[in-house]
C-alpha positions as CSV (number, residue, x, y, z in Angstrom):
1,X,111.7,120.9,95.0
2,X,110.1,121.3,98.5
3,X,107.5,118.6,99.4
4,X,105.7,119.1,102.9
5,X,103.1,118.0,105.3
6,X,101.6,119.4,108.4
7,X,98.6,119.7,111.0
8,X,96.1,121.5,111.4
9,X,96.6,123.5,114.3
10,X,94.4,123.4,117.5
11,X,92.8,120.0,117.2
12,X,92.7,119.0,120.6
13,X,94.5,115.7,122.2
14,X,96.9,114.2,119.5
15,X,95.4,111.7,116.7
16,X,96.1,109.3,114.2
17,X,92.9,111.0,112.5
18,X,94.1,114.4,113.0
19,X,93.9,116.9,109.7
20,X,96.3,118.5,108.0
21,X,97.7,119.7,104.2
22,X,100.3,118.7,101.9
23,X,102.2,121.6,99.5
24,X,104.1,120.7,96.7
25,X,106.5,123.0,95.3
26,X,108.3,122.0,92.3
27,X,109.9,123.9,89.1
28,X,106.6,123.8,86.7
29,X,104.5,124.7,89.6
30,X,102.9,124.2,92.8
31,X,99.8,123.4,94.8
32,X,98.7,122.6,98.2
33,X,95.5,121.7,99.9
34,X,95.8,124.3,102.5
35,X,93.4,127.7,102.2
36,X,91.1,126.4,100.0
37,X,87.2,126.4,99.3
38,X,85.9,124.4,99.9
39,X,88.6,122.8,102.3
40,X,91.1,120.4,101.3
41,X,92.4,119.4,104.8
42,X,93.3,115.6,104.7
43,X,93.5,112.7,107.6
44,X,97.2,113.8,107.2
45,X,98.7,110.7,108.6
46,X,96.7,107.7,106.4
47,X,96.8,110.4,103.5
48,X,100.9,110.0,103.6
49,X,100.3,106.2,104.3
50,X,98.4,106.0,101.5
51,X,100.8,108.0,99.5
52,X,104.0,106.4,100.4
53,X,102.5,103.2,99.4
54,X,100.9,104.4,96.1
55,X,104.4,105.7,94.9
56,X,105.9,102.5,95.7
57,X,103.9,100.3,93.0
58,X,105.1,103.1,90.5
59,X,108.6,103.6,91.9
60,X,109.1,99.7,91.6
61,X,107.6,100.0,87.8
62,X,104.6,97.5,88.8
63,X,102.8,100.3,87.2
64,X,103.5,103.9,85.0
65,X,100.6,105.5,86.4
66,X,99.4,106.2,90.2
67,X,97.1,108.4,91.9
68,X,96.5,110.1,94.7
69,X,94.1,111.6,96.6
70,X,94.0,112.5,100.0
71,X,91.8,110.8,102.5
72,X,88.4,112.8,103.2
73,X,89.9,115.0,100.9
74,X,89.2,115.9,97.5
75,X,93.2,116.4,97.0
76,X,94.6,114.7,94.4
77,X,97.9,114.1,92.4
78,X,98.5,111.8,89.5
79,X,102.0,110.0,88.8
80,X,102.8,109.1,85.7
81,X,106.2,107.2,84.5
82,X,107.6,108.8,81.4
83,X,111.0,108.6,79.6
84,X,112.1,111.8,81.3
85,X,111.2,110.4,84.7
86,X,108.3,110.7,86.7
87,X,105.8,113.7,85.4
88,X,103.5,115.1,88.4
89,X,100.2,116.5,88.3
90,X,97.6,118.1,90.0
91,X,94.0,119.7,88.8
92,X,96.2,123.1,88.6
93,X,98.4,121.3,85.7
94,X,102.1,119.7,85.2
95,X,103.8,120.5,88.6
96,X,107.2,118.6,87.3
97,X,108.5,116.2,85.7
98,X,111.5,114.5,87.9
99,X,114.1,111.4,87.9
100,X,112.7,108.4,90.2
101,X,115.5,109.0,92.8
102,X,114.3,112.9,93.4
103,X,110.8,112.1,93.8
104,X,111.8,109.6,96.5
105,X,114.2,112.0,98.4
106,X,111.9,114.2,98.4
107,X,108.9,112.6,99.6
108,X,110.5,110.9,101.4
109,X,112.1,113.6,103.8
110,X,108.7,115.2,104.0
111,X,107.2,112.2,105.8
112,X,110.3,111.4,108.4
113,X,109.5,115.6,109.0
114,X,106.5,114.6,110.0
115,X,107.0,111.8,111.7
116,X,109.5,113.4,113.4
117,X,107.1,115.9,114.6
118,X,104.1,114.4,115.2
119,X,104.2,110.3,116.0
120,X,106.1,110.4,119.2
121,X,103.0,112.7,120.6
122,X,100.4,110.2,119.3
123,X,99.2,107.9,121.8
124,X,101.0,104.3,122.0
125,X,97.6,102.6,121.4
126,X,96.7,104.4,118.2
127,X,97.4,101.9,115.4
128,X,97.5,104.9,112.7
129,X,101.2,105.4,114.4
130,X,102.1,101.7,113.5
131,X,100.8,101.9,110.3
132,X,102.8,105.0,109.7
133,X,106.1,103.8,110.7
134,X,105.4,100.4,108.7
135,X,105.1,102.2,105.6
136,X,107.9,104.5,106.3
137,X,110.3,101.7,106.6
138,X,108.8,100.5,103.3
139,X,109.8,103.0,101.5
140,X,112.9,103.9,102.6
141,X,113.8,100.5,101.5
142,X,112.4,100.4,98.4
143,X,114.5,104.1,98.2
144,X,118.0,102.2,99.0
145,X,118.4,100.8,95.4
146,X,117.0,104.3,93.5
């Protein structure tokens, strides 16, 4: 199961509203919103914002169904909450179908990556960074008891 997100390269001064792609690779299948037409390219940072806290209301069971899709982007995954654990979709079809606790690793190692790459360059002022790191440390808590 890889799970990752990235810039776009060459965008100038460092953003909050900067673009970039997610690619998920799972064992049923795999998509990404890189390379496509027409382009899939997402305000990468509020996209895994939004994401983070969109699988929380499913990871704490306040819901069996969430979806995604990626901000200015016409991206989009739906979670659902099955018996099996958590099946995940895109418009290519069933990419997996995974226990909550993998999901959660997963996802959420992909957005410390980026964060780890990309918020100390943002600029101190840009309140997408503190949004980012707010819903970070949300899910990594609601991650502890999975």
């Amino acid at each position: 199961m890889i799970v990752r997100f990235t810039l776009r390269p060459d965008q100038g001064d460092p953003s909050g509203f900067d673009l970039g792609y997610m690619a998920w690779q799972w064992e049923l299948g795999e998509t990404s919103s890189a390379g496509r037409i027409p382009d899939q390219g997402m305000v990468i940072h509020i996209s895994v914002v939004l994401l983070l806290d969109t699988l929380c209301v499913l990871l704490q069971g306040r819901s069996t169904t969430a979806s995604f899709a990626g901000v200015d982007s016409s991206f989009q995954l739906t979670f659902r909450a099955t018996k099996a654990g958590i099946s995940v979709t895109s418009e290519r079809g069933k990419l997996a179908v995974v226990s909550r606790a993998a999901l959660t690793a997963t996802v959420l190692r992909a957005a410390e990556e980026l964060a780890d790459t990309t918020l100390e360059v943002l600029p101190s002022h840009d309140g997408v960074r503190d949004d980012y790191t707010a819903a970070l440390n949300r899910f990594r808590s609601m991650a502890r008891p999975l």
